[in-house]
C-alpha positions in Angstrom: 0.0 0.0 0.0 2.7 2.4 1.2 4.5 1.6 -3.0 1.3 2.3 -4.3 0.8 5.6 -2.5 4.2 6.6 -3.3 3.9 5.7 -6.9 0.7 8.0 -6.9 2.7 10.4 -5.7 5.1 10.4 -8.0 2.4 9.8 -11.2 1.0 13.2 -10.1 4.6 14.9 -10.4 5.0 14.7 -6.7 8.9 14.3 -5.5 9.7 11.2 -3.3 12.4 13.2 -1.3 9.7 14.5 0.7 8.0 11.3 1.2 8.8 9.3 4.6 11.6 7.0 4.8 10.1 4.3 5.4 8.3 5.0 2.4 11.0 5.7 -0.1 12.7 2.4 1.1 9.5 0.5 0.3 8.9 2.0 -3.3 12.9 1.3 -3.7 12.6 -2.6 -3.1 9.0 -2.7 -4.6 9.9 -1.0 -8.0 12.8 -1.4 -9.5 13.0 -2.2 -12.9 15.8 -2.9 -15.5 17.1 0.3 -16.5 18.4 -1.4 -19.6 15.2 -2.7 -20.5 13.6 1.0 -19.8 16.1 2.6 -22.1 15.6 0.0 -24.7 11.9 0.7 -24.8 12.3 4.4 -25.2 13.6 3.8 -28.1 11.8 1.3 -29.6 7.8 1.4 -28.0 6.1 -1.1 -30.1 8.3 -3.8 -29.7 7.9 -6.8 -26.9 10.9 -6.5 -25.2 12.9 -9.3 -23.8 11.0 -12.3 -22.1 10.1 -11.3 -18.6 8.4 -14.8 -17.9 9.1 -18.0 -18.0 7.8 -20.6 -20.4 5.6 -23.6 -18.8 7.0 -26.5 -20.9 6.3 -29.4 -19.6 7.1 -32.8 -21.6 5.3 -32.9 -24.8 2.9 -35.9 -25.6 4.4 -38.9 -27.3 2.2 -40.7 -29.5 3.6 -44.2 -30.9 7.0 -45.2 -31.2 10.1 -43.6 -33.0 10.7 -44.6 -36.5 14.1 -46.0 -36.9 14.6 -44.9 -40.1 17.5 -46.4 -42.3 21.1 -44.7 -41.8 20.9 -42.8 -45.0 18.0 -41.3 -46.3 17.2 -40.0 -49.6 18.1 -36.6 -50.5 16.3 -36.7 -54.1 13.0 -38.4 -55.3 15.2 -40.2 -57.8 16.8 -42.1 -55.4 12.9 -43.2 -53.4 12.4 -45.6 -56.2 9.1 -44.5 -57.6 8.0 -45.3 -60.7 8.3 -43.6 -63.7 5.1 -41.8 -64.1 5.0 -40.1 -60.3 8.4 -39.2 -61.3 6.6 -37.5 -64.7 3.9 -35.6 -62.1 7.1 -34.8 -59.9 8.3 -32.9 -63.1 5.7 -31.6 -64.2 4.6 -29.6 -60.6 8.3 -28.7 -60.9 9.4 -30.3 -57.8 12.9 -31.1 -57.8 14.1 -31.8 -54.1 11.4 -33.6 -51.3 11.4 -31.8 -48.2 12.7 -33.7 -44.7 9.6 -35.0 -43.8 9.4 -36.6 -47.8 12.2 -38.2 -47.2 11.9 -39.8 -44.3 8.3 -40.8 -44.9 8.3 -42.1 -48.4 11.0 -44.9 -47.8 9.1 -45.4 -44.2 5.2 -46.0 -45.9 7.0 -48.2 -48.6 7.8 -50.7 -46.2 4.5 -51.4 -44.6 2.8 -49.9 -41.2 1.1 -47.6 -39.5 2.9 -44.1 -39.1 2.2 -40.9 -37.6 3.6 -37.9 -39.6 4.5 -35.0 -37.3 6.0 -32.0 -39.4 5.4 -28.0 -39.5 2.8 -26.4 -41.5 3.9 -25.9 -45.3 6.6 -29.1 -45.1 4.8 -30.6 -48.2 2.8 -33.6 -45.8 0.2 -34.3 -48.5 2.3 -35.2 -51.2 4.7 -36.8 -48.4 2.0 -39.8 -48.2 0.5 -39.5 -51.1 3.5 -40.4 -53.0 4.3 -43.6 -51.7 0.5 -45.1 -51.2 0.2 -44.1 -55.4 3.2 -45.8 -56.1 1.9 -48.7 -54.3 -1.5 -48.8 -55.4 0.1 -48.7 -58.8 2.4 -51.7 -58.3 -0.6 -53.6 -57.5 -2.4 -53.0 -60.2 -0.1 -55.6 -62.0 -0.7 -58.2 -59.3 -3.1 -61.2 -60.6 -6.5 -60.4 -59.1 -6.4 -57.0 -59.0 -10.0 -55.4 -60.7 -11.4 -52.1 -60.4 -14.9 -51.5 -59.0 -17.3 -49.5 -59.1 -18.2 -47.8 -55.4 -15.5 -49.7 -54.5 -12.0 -47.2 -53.4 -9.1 -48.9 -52.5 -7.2 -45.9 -50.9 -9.9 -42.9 -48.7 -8.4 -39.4 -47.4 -10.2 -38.2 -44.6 -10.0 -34.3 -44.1 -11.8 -31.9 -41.4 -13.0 -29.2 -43.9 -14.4 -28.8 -47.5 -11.4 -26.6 -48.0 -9.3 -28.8 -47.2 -10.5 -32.0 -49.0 -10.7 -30.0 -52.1 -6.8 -29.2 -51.8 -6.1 -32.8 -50.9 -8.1 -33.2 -54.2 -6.7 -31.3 -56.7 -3.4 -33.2 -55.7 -4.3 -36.3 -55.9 -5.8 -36.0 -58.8 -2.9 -34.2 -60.5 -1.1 -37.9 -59.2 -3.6 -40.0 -60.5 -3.8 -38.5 -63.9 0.1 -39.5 -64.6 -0.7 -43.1 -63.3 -4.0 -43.5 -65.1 -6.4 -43.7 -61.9 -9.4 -41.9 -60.7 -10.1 -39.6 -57.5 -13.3 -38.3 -56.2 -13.9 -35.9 -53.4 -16.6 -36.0 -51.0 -17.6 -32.8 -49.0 -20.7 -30.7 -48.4 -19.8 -28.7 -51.3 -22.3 -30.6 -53.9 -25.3 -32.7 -53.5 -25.2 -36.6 -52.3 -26.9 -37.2 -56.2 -24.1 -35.6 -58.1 -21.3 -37.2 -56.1 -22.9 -40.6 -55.7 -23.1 -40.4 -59.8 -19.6 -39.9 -59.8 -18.5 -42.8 -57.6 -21.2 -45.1 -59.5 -17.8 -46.1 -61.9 -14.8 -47.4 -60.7 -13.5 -45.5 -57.7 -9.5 -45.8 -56.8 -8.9 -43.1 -54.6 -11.7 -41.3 -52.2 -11.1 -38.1 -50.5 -14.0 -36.9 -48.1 -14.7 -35.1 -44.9 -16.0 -38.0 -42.3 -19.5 -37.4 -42.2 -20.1 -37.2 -45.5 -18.3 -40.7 -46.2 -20.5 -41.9 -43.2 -23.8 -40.8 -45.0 -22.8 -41.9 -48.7 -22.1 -45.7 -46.9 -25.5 -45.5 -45.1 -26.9 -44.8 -48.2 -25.1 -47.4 -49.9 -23.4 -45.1 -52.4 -19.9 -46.6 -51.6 -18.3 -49.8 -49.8 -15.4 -49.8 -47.9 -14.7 -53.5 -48.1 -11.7 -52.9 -50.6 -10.1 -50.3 -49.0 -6.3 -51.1 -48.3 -4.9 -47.6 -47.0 -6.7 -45.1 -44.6 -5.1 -41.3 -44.2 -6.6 -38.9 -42.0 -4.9 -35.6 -42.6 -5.4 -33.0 -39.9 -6.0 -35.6 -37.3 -5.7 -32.9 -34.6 -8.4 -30.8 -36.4 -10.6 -33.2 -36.8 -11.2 -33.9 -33.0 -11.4 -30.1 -32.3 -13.8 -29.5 -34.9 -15.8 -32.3 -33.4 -15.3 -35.0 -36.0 -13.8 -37.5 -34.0 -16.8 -39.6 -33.1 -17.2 -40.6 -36.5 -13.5 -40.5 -37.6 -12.8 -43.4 -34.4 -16.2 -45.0 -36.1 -14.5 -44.9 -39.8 -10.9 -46.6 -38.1 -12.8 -49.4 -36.1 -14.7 -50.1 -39.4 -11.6 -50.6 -41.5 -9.1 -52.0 -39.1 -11.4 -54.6 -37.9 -12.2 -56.2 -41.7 -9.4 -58.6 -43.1 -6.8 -57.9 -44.3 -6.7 -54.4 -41.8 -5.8 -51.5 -44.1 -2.4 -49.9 -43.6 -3.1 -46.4 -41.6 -1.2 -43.2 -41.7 -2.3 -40.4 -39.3 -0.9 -36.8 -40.3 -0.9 -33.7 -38.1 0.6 -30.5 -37.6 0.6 -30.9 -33.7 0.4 -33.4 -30.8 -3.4 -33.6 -28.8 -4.9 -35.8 -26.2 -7.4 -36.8 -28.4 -5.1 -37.9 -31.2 -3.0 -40.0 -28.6 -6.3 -41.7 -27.2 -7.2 -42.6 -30.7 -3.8 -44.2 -31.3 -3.4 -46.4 -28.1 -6.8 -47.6 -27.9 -6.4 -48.6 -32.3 -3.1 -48.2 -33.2 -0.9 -50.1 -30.9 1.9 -50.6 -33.0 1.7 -46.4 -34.9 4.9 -45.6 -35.6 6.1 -41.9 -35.3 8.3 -39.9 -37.8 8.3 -36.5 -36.5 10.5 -33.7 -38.4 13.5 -31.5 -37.0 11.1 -28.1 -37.0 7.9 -30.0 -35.2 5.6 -27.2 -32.8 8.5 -25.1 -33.8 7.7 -21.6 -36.0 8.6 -22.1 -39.9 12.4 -21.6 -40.0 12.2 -18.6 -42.8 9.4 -16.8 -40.8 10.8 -13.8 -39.2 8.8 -13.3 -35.8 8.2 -9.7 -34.8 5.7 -8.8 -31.6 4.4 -5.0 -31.2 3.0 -3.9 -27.4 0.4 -1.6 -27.9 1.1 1.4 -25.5 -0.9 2.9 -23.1 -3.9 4.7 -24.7 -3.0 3.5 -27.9 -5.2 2.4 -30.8 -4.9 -1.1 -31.9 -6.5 -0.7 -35.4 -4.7 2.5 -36.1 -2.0 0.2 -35.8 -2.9 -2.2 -38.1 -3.4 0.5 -40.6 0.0 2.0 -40.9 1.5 -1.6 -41.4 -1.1 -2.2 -43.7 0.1 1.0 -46.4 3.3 0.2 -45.9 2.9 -3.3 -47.0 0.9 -2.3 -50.0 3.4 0.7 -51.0 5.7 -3.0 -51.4 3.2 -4.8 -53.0 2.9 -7.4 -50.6 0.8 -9.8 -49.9 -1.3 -9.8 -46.2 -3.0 -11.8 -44.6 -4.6 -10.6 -41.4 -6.2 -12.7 -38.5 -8.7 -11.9 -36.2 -10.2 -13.7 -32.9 -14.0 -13.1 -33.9 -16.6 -12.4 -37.1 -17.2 -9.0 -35.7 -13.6 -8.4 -35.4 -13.0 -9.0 -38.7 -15.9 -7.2 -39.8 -14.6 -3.9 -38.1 -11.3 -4.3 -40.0 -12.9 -5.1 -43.2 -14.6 -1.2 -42.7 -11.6 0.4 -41.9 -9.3 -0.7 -44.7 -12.0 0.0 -46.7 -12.4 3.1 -45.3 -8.1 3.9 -46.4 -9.2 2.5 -49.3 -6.6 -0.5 -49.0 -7.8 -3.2 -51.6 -9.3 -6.0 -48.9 -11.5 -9.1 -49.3 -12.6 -11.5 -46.7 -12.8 -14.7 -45.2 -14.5 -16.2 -42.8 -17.1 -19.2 -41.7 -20.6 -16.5 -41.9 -19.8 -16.6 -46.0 -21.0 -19.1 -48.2 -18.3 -21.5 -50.2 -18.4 -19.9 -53.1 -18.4 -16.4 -52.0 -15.0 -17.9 -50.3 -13.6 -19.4 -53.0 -13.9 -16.0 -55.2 -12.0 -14.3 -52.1 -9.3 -16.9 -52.6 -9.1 -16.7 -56.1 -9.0 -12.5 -55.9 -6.0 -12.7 -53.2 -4.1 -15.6 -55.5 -4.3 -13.5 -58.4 -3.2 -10.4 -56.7 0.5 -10.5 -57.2 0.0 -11.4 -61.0 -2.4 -8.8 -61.7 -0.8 -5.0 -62.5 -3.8 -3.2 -61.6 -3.0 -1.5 -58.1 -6.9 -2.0 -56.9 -6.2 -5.6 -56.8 -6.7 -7.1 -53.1 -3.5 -7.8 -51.5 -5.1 -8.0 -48.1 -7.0 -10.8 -46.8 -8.6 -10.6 -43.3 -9.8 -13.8 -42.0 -10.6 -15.9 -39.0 -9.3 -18.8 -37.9 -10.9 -21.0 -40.7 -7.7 -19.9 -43.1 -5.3 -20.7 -40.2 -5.5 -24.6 -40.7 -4.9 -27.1 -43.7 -5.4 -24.6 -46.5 -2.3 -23.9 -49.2 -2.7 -20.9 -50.7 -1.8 -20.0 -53.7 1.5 -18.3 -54.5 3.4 -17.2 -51.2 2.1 -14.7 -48.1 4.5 -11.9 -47.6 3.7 -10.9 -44.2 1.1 -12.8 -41.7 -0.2 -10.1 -38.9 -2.1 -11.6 -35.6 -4.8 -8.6 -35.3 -6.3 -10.3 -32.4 -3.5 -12.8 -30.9 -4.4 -16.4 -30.6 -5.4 -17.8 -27.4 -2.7 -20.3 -27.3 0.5 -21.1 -28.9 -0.9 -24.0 -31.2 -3.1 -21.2 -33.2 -0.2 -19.6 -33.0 1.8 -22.1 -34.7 -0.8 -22.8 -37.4 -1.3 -18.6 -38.4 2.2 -18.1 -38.7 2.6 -21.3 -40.9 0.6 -19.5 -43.3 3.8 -17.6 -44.9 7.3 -18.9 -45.5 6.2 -22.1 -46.7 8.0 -25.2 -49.1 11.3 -23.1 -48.2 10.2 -19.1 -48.5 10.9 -15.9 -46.7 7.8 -14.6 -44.9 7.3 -12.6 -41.7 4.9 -12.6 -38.8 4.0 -9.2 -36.7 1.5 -10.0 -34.2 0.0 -6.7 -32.3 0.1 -7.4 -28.4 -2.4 -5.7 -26.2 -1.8 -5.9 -22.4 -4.7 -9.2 -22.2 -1.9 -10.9 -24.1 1.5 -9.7 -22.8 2.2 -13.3 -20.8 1.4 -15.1 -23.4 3.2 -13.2 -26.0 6.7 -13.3 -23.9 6.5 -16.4 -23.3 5.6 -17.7 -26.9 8.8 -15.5 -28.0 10.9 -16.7 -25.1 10.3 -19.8 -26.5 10.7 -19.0 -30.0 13.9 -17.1 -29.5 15.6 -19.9 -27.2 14.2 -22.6 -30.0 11.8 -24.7 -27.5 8.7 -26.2 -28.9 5.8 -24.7 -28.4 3.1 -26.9 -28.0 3.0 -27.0 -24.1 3.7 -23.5 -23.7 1.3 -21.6 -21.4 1.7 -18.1 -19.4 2.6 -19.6 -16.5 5.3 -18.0 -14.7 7.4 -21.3 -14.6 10.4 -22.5 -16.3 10.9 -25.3 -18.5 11.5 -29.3 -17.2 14.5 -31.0 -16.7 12.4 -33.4 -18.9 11.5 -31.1 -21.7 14.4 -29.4 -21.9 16.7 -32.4 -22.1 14.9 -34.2 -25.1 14.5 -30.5 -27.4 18.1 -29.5 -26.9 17.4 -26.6 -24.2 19.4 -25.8 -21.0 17.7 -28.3 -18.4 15.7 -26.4 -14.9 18.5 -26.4 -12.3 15.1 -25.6 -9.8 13.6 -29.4 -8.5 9.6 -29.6 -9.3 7.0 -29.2 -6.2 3.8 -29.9 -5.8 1.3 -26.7 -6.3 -1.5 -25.5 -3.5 -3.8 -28.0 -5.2 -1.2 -30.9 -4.5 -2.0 -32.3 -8.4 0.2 -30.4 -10.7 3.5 -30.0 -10.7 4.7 -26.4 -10.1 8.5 -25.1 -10.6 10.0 -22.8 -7.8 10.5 -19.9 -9.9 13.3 -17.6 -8.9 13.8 -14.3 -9.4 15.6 -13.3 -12.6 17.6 -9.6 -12.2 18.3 -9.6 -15.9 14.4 -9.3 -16.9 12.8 -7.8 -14.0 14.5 -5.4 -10.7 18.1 -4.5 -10.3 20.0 -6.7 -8.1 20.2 -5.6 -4.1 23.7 -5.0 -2.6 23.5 -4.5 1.1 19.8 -4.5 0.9 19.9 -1.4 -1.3 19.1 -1.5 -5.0 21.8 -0.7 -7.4 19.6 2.2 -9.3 17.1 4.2 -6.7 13.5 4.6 -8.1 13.4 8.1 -7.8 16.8 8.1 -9.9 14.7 6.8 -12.7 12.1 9.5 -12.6 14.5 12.2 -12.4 14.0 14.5 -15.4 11.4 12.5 -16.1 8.2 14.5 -17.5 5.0 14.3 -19.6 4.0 11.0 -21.8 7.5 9.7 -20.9 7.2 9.5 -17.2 3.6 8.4 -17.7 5.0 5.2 -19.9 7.7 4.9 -17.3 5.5 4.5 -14.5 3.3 2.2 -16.4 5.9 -0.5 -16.8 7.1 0.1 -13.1 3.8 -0.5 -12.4 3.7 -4.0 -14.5 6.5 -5.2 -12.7 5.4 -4.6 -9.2 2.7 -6.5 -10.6 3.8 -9.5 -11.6 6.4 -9.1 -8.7 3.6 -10.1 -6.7 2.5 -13.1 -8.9 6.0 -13.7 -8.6 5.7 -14.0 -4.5 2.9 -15.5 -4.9 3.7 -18.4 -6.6 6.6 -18.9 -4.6 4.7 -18.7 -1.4 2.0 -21.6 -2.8 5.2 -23.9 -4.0 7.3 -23.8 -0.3 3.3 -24.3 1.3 3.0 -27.0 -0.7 6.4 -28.3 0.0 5.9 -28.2 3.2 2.4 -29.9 3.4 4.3 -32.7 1.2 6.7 -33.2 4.1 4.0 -33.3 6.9 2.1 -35.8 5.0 5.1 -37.9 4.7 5.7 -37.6 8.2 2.3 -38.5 9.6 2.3 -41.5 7.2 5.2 -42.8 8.6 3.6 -42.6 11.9 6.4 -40.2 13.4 3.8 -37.4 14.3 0.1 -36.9 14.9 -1.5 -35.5 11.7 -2.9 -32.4 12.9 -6.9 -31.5 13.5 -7.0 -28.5 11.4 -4.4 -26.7 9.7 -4.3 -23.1 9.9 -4.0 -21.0 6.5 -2.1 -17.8 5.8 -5.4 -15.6 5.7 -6.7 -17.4 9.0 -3.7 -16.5 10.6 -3.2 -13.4 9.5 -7.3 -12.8 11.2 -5.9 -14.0 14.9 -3.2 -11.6 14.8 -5.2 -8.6 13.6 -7.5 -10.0 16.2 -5.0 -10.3 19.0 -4.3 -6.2 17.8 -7.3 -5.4 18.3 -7.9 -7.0 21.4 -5.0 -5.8 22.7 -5.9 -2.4 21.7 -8.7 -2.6 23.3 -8.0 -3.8 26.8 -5.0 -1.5 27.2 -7.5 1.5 26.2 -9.5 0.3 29.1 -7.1 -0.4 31.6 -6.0 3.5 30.5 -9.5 4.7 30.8 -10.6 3.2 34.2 -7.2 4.3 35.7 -8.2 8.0 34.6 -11.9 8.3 36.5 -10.3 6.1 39.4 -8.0 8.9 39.6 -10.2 11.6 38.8 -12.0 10.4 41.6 
């Protein structure tokens, strides 16, 4: 209280030379921030400085076992083997070199099993398993027995979205037209009459969203009975997007009929719900997870803006927005809700910045022109032609867009660091340049440092939370990062684990010599006036802040700590458990009690002594 009232002092221009000592010593040890980091931020305002937290990284979730993959692995398609007409599509979609996921997980499919493909956003996963189950497919087309049929797909592609399944689509088709076999896609995008027309021929390759596949076979518009390989792509989408009742229906289905079909699961990230689904069907999944997996796209330059105090968010926007169209680049802009995106749609418009939009409230088509306007943007001369897309999160995952993004901005920043991962893997993809500015407003400073704590140290980041702890021993020591040297204790709720977090000098106060801070605060407000000792204030202010959080959470780890021990003791049988155990606020009521009982009596005992005396 005593900081506070000195820092109100001090907001108001007051001097702390005439405040009390006691008072001055207090704001001192309460507020002292980095005076490197203060300087640094003069000069540059909009930039996240420096993490200030740590990154909660606990172990990430393993799902299957490692791929042992040969000792030497190809580093061209010439040398996987395939046959000569995927090498003719490989040519003619002017792919020259596969990508590190390619090569590990052609040779890998080729050999027989069921894999888990972990790799980035942009790595090139569809044609990663594409490649090898075409080659395959084809192979056995020579085999004695082999006949086409009619509702009848050997190979289905399960995607979460109509987007999406169109993609995988256009792919697989530009595949199957070298080797002389047919695709279909299955999605919400055209009537069950037209699509069961087109699988009433021979079928070889089926790519649909779940549901739909599940209403054509009710309706006995296709059998599954041939099917020999199974591929869900964006397996961690579909259970978020609430497909995953039907796409654990669909496995059981084909891995129960004889011979089982050959699965391959593909995904950007690592869920719960993707591990369940693998344990309780996929015993033997094999993983083949890429160097760069829940890591940020390698040529994505990551930039993070703070706005200030008072400042306007969307103003920002705007000025990055002209400058990106004086450089003719392309944009694409995310925001957290329809409205959002709506209010940003008016303002560009508004500049008269050349926008379109896309979102889940438009219909397909009205979506697919959007796309097809930003594709064409950086082909067509005419100035007026959108270069700016805003969108929701439905463009964030799965979807290849044409050309190459220049620049991805996070309007509203993503509520965790998986959406993270999937916007900024929107530019810099199949090996380009791209960069990421995401505008930070003070709901999202914790998560933003430590997302670029991470990012800047090189940790994954699909357990990272703003929790003030640092990473494992275990985390660190299997992604290359400097183990905790701090042992884990148990938390106030005795369930998950919490780190003792220590105080770093570096990122928050100065260090104390003798008790006595190495920069006084009112050194730091010393010709100090205006805006600028307004800003300075606000970040002392921030620190004291999550100084306290700090305490906090150090407090709740030694309680804990302790309450571990006592437990151990009493079960032992060395000591009595006790009949109630007193908290911090209950004690801290019997000593404001005994204060004011004390008070009390000895203003009594005054009081009485005075009228015996008057007497």
């Amino acid at each position: 209280m005593l900081a506070q009232r000195c820092l109100h002092a001090a907001w108001h221009g007051g001097s702390l030379h005439a405040a009390p000592t006691t008072m001055v010593r207090l704001a001192r040890m309460a507020c002292r921030p980095s005076l490197d980091r203060l300087l640094q931020q003069q000069q540059q305002q909009q930039h996240l400085q420096p993490a200030r937290l740590g990154v909660a990284c606990a172990a990430g979730l393993q799902i299957g076992k490692p791929y042992t993959a040969p000792a030497s692995k190809p580093v061209s398609f010439d040398e996987m083997g395939l046959i000569p007409t995927l090498m003719d599509a490989l040519r003619a979609a002017e792919f020259s070199k596969p990508t590190e996921i390619q090569s590990m997980s052609v040779p890998a499919i080729l050999s027989g099993g069921d894999f888990l493909l972990c790799s980035q956003t942009g790595s090139g996963k569809t044609m990663a398993y594409l490649l090898p189950i075409v080659h395959m497919l084809k192979q056995r087309e020579g085999e004695e027995g082999y006949v086409r049929r009619a509702k009848r797909p050997k190979v289905v592609v399960l995607g979460p979205t109509k987007e999406l399944t169109e993609q995988i689509a256009s792919v697989a088709k530009s595949l199957c037209h070298h080797a002389k076999f047919r695709a279909v896609c299955c999605n919400a995008n055209t009537g069950m009459s037209a699509q069961a027309q087109r699988m009433a021929g021979p079928v070889d390759m089926l790519v649909a969203t779940p549901q739909r596949l599940l209403q054509h076979q009710e309706a006995g518009n296709v059998a599954l009975g041939d099917v020999q390989w199974l591929v869900i792509d964006e397996a961690d989408t579909m259970f978020d997007q609430g497909f995953g009742e039907d796409v654990t229906k669909l496995l059981g289905m084909l891995r129960n009929k004889q011979p089982p079909v050959q699965v391959v699961l593909v995904s950007a990230t690592m869920t719960k719900a993707v591990k369940r689904l693998a344990d309780a069907q996929l015993p033997n999944l094999l993983r083949l997870e890429a160097s760069g997996f829940h890591r940020p796209t390698a040529g994505a330059r990551q930039e993070f803006r703070v706005l200030p105090p008072g400042g306007d968010k969307l103003q920002m926007l705007l000025e990055l927005l002209q400058a990106d169209v004086a450089k003719r680049r392309k944009v694409l802009v995310f925001c957290g809700s329809l409205d959002s995106c709506r209010a940003v749609e008016h303002s560009c418009a508004d500049r008269d910045l050349p926008t379109v939009c896309y979102h889940g409230d438009m219909p397909l088509a009205a979506r697919k022109e959007s796309m097809a306007l930003f594709a064409g943007s950086a082909l067509v001369p005419d100035a007026d032609a959108p270069s700016i897309m805003v969108a929701t999160d439905l463009a964030a995952r799965g979807l290849d867009f044409p050309g190459s993004i220049d620049h991805v901005i996070n309007f509203d920043f993503p509520g965790n660091a998986i959406d993270y991962l999937h916007r900024s893997g929107r530019t810099a993809r199949a090996g380009a340049k791209g960069l990421v500015t995401s505008l930070v407003g003070p709901r999202d400073r914790r998560l933003a440092t430590a997302i670029q704590y991470a990012v800047d140290k090189g940790l994954p980041l699909d357990q990272v939370t703003a929790s003030g702890a640092q990473p494992t021993a275990a985390a660190a020591g299997q992604r290359g990062a400097r183990p905790s040297q701090h042992p884990q204790q148990k938390g106030p709720q005795g369930g998950a684990e919490l780190q003792l977090v220590r105080w770093n000098p570096d990122h928050k106060f100065l260090h104390l010599r003798n008790g006595e801070p190495v920069v006084p605060f009112k050194d730091l407000l010393q010709g100090k006036a205006g805006e600028e000792r307004k800003k300075l204030l606000h970040e002392i202010a921030m620190d004291v802040r999550e100084w306290r959080r700090w305490r906090h959470a150090r407090a709740a780890a030694k309680a804990g700590k302790r309450r571990e021990k006592e437990a151990q003791v009493v079960a032992a049988g060395k000591k009595a458990p006790r009949q109630h155990q007193e908290t911090p606020e209950e004690r801290w009521k019997q000593k404001a009690a005994k204060k004011r009982n004390k008070g009390a009596s000895t203003w009594g005992e005054r009081g009485s002594g005075g009228r015996r005396n008057s007497r």
